[in-house]
C-alpha positions as a Python dict, from the first residue, in 0.01 Angstrom:
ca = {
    (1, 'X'): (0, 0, 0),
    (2, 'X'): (-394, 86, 67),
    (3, 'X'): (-573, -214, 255),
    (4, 'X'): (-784, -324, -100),
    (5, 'X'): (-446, -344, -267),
    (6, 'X'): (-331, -581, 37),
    (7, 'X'): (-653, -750, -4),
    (8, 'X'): (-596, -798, -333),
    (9, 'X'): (-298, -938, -342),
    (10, 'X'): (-388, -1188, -112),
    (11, 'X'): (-595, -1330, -292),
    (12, 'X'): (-455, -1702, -454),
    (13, 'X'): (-480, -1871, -798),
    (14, 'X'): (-766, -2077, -676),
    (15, 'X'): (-976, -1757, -584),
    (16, 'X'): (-1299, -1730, -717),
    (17, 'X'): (-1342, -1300, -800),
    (18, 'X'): (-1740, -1166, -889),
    (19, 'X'): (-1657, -759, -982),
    (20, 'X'): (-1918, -533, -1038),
    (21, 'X'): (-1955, -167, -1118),
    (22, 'X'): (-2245, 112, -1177),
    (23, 'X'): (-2118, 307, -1497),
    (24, 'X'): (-2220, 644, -1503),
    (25, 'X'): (-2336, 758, -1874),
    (26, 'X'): (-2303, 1105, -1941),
    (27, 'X'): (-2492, 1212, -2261),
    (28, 'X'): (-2816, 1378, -2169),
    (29, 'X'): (-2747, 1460, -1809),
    (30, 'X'): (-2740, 1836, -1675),
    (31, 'X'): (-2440, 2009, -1668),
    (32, 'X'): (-2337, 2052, -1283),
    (33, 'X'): (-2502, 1672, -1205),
    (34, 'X'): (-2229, 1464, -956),
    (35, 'X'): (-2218, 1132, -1042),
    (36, 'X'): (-2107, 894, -874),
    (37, 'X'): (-1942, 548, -993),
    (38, 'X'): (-1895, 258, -744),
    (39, 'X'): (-1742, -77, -811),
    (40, 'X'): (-1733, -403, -549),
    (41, 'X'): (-1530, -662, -571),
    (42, 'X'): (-1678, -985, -394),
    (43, 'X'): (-1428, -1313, -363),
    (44, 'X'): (-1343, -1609, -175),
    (45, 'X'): (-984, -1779, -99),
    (46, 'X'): (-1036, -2163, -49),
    (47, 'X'): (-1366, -2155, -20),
    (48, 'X'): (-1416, -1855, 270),
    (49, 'X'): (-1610, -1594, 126),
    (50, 'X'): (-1378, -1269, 225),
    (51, 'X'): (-1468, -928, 309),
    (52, 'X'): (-1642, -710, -5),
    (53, 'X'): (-1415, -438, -134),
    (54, 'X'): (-1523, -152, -263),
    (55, 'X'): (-1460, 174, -416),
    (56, 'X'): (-1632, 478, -537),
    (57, 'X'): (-1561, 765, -738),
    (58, 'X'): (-1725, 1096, -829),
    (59, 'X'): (-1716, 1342, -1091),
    (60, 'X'): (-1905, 1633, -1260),
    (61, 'X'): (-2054, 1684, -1550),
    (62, 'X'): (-1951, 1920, -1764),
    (63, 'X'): (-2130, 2144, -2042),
    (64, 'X'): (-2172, 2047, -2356),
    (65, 'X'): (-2289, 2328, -2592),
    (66, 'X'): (-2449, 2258, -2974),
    (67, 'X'): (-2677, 2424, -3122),
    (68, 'X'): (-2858, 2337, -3472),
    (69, 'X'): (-3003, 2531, -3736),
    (70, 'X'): (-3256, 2356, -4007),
    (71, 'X'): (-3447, 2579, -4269),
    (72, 'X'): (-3802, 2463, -4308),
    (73, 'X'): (-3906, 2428, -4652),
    (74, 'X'): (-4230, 2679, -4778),
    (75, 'X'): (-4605, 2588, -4642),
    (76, 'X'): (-4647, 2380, -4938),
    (77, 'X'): (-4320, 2158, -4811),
    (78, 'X'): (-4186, 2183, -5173),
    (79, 'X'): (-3962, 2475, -5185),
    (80, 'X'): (-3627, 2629, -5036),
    (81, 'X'): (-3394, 2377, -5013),
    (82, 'X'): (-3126, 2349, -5307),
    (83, 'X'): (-3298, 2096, -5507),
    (84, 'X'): (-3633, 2301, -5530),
    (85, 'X'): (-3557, 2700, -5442),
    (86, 'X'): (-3834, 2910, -5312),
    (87, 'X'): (-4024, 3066, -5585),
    (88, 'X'): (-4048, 3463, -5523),
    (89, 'X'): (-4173, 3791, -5720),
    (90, 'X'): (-3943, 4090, -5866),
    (91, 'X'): (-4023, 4372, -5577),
    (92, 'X'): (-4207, 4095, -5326),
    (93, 'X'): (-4199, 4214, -4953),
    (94, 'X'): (-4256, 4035, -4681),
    (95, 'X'): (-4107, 3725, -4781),
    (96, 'X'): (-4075, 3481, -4500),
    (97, 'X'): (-3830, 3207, -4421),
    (98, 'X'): (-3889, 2978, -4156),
    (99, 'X'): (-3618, 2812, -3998),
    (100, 'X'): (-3630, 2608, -3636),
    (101, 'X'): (-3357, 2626, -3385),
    (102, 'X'): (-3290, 2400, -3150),
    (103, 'X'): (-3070, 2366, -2849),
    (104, 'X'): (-2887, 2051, -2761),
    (105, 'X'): (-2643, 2106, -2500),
    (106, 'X'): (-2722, 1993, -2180),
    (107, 'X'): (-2774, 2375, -2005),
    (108, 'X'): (-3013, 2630, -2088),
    (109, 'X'): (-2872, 2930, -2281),
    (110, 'X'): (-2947, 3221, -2531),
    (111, 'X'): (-2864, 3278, -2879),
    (112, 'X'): (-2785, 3563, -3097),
    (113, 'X'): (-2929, 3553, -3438),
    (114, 'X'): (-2803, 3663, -3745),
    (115, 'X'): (-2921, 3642, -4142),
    (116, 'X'): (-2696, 3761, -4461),
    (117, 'X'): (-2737, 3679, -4811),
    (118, 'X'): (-2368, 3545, -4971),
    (119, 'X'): (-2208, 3845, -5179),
    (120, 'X'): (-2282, 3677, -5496),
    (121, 'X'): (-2671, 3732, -5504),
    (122, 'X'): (-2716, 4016, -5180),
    (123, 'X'): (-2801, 4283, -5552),
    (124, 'X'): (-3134, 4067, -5568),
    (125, 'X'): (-3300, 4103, -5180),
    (126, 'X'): (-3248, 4255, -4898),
    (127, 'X'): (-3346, 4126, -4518),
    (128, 'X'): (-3566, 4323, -4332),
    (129, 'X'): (-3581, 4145, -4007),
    (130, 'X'): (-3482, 3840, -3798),
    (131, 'X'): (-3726, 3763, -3500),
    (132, 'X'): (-3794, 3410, -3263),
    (133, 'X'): (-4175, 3361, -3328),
    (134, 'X'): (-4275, 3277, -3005),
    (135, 'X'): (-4610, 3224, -3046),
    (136, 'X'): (-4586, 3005, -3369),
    (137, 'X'): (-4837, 3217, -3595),
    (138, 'X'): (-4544, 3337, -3898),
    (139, 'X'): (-4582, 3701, -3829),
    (140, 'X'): (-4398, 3959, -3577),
    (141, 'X'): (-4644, 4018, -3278),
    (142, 'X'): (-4660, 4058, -2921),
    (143, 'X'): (-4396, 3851, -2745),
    (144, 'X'): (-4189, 3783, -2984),
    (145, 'X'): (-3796, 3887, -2960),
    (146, 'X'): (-3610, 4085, -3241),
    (147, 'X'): (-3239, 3922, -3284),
    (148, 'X'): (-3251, 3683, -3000),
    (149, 'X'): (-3354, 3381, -2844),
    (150, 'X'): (-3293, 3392, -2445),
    (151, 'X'): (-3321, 3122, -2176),
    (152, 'X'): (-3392, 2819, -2418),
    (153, 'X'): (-3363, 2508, -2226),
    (154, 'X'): (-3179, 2188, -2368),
    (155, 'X'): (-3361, 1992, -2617),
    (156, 'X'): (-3566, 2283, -2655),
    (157, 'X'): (-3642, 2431, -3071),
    (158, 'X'): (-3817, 2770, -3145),
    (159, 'X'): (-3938, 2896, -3487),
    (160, 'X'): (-3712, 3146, -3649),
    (161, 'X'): (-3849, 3392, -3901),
    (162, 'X'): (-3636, 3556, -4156),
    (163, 'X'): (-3818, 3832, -4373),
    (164, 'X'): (-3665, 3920, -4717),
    (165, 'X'): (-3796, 4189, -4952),
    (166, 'X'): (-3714, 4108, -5341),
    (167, 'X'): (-3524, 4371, -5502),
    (168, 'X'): (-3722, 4573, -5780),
    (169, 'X'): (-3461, 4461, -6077),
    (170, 'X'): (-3429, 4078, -5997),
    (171, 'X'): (-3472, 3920, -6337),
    (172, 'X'): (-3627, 3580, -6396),
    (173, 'X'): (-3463, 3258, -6298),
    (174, 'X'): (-3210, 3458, -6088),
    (175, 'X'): (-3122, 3281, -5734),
    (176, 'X'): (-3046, 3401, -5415),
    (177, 'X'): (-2945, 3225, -5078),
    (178, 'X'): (-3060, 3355, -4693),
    (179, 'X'): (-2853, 3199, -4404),
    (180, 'X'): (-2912, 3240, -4073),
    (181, 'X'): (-2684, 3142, -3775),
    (182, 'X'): (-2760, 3061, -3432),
    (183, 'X'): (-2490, 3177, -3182),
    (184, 'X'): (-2467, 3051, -2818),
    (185, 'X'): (-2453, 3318, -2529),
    (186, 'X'): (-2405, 3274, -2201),
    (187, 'X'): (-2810, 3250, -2054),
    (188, 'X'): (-2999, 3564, -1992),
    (189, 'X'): (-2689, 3786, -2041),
    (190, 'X'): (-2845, 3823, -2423),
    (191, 'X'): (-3014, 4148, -2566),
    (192, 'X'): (-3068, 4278, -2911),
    (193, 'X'): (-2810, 4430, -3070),
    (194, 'X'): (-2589, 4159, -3013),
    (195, 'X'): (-2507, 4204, -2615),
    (196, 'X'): (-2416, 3952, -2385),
    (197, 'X'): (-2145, 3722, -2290),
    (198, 'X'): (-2017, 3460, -2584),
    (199, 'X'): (-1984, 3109, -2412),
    (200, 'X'): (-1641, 3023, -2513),
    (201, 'X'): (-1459, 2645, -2427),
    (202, 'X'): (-1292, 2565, -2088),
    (203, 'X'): (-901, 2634, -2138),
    (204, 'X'): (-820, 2339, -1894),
    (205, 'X'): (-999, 2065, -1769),
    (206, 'X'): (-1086, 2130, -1380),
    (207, 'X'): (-1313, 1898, -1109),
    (208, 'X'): (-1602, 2172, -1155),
    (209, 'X'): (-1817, 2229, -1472),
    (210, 'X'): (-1599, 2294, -1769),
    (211, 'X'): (-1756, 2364, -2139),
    (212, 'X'): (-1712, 2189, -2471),
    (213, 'X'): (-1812, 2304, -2779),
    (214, 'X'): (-1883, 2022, -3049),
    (215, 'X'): (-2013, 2176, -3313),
    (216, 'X'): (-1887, 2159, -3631),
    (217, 'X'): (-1796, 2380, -3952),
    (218, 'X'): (-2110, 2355, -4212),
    (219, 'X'): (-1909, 2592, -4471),
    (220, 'X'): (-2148, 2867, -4437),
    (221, 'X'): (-2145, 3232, -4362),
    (222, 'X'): (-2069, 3311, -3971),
    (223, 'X'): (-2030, 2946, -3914),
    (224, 'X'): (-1656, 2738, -3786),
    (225, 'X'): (-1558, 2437, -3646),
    (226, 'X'): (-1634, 2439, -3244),
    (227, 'X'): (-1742, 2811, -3242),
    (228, 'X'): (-2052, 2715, -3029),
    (229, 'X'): (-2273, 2827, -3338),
    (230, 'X'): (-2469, 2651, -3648),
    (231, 'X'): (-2547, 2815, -3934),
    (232, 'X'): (-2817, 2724, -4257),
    (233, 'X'): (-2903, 2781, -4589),
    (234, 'X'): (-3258, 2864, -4793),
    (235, 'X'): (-3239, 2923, -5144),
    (236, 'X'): (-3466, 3113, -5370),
    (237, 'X'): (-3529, 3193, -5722),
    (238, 'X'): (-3725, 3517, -5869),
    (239, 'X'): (-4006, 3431, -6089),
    (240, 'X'): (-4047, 3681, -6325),
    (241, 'X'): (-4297, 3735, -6654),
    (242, 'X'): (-4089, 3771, -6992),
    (243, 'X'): (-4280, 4062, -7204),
    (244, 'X'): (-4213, 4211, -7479),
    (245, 'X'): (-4349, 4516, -7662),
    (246, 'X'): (-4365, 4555, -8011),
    (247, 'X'): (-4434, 4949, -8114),
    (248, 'X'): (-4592, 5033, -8463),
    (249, 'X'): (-4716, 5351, -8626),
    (250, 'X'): (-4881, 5432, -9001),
    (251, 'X'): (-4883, 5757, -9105),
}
């Protein structure tokens, strides 16, 4: 039996017991942070005020890795969600989709960046490109990164540009979907082309930093439950003209 125990026990019916305690919150804090957790115990037997126990406790915290994915509707904040698809043109290049990423966990990391179109409607556009717009001015320049985000720091969202070009024989009122998925990498081990070291969850819990991933499955292309990655959706529709030609010759 440890001496608090002893103390403890000592302690009558008529003992008056104050306990306090620092909890130690773990939600925001970086990954790799000690914390430490103490609790007193202050008391008195028949009115002598006894020696304070007290005990502490320390423990790590671990890494917590989600990432998010939100498509920004067009400049006019009206189009490309699923209620009000982006309008585009039959053989319209250049055709940008904005979404912002943003990192959540609690360490820095990278991301690998990927953009299909579902099966169903990939006949009606093509993608082009996938870059982080680093300076925030909607076109590929100087400084900006082709496939890949690296060294984002928690909390920390960067503009995502997805360029489409509208196939030739997209009719009118035909839809098409772009989704792009944000994959978490192990920091500054990403390049393009899709190298670097996947972060993948801790296979047992251990006293260092171990990893969770909490993400969940939002039913889209690359995207399942606690796979460290978030995917979203951007809709479109081809606006087309209807004419019609009506030939006639008199001899």
């Amino acid at each position: 039996m440890t001496r608090s125990t002893q103390l403890l026990g000592a302690v009558s019916a008529f003992a008056l017991i104050a306990m306090s305690s620092a909890p130690a919150m773990a939600e925001g804090i970086a990954a790799g942070t000690v914390v430490t957790n103490t609790v007193e115990v202050d008391y008195s037997v028949g009115g002598v005020v006894q020696e304070t126990i007290e005990a502490t406790n320390t423990f790590t915290i671990d890494r917590r890795i989600s990432v998010d994915v939100e498509f920004v509707p067009g400049s006019d904040s009206t189009g490309g969600d699923a209620g009000t698809p982006f309008e585009v043109a039959p053989g319209q290049t250049g055709v940008a989709f904005a979404y912002d990423v943003t990192n959540f966990s609690n360490a820095a990391i990278d991301l690998d960046l990927n953009a299909a179109l579902p099966v169903n409607t990939n006949s009606r556009a093509s993608i082009t490109q996938v870059f982080v717009d680093n300076n925030n001015n909607g076109v590929f320049d100087a400084g900006d990164t082709v496939d890949f985000a690296s060294n984002m720091a928690a909390d920390e969202t960067r503009r995502v540009i997805v360029v489409v070009s509208v196939a030739n024989a997209a009719a009118d009122t035909e839809t098409f979907q772009v989704d792009l998925n944000a994959n978490a990498f192990e920091v500054n081990t990403m390049t393009a082309g899709g190298t670097g070291t996947e972060i993948d969850e801790s296979a047992s819990d251990t006293a260092g930093i171990d990893t969770a991933l909490v993400d969940g499955d939002t039913g889209f292309s690359f995207d399942a439950d606690r796979d460290g990655s978030d995917t979203d959706r951007a809709f479109a529709e081809v606006s087309a003209a209807n004419v019609s030609v009506i030939k006639s010759s008199v001899v």
